[in-house]
N, C-alpha and C positions, 0 to 999 in steps of 0.2 A: 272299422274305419277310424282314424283318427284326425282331430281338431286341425284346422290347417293354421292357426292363430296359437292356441297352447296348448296342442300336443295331445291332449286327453283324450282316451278313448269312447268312442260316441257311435250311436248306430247307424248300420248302414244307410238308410233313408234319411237322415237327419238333417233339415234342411238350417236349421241354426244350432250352435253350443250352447247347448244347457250348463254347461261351467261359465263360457267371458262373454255367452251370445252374440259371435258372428256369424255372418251368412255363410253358408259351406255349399253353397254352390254359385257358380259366377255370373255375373249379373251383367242381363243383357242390354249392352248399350243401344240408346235409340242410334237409329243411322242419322247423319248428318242433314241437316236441311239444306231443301233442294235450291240452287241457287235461281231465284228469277229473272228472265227475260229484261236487260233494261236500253233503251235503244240509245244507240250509242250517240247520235243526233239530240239527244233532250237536252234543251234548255230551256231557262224561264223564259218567256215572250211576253211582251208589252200587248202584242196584236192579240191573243187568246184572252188577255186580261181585259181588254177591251170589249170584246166581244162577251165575255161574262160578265161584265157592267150593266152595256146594253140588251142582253139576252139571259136572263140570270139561269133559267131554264136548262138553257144552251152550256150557260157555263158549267152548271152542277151537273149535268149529263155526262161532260164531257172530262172533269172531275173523275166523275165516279170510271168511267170508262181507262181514262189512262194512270188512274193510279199505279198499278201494277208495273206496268210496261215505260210510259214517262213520266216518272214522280214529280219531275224540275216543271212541266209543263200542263202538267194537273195542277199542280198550287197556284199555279198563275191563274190559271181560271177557277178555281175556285174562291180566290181570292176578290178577283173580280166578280162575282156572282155573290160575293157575303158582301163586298163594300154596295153595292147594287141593293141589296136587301135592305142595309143598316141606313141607307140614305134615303130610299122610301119609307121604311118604316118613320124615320124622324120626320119627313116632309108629311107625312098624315098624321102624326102626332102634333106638329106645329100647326098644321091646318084646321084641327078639332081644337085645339087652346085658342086662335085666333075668331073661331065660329064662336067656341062658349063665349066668347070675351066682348060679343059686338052688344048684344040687349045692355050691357053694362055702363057701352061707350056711347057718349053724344055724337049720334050724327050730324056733321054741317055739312049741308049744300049748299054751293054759290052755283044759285041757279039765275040767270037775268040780271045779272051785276047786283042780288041782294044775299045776303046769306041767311039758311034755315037750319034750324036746329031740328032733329027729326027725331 
């Protein structure tokens, strides 16, 4: 058998050229990737995004579920369910700085038309 690259004579079984070392057998291409389902209907929605707001749950769920199938209408709720997350996280974080912050501050009551410092 000879080199299909330069010619040289090489053995039968030879799966590369031991002279320029190419491959001497042909190299199996992968098959193409299979194309995915995508619904011809998907678009972003306001209303899904909303619903991942209020349902962060619901929104990741439903996230995870249509990614595949409506990618335009997954992000929306996903979306909605991370703006959901990052806004309660900050309002408990604002809540605990407000909490530490009160032993520090003067309480005044106007209690009975007088005011107390507490």
């Amino acid at each position: 058998m000879y080199c299909r690259y330069c010619g040289k004579q090489i053995e039968e079984d030879a799966r590369f050229c031991p002279y320029c070392g190419s491959a001497q057998q042909e190299e199996r291409q992968a098959p193409p990737p299979q194309q995915r389902y995508v619904d011809p209907n998907d678009a972003p929605s306001g209303g899904f995004a909303v619903l991942g707001f209020f349902f962060p749950v619901v929104g990741l769920i439903l996230f995870l579920v249509w990614q595949d199938t409506m990618p335009q209408r997954a992000k929306s709720c996903g979306k909605g369910a991370l703006t959901a997350v990052i806004v309660s996280a900050s309002l408990v974080l604002l809540t605990f700085i407000a909490i530490a912050r009160l032993p520090f501050m003067g309480l005044i009551l106007f209690v009975g038309g007088k005011w107390y410092e507490v």
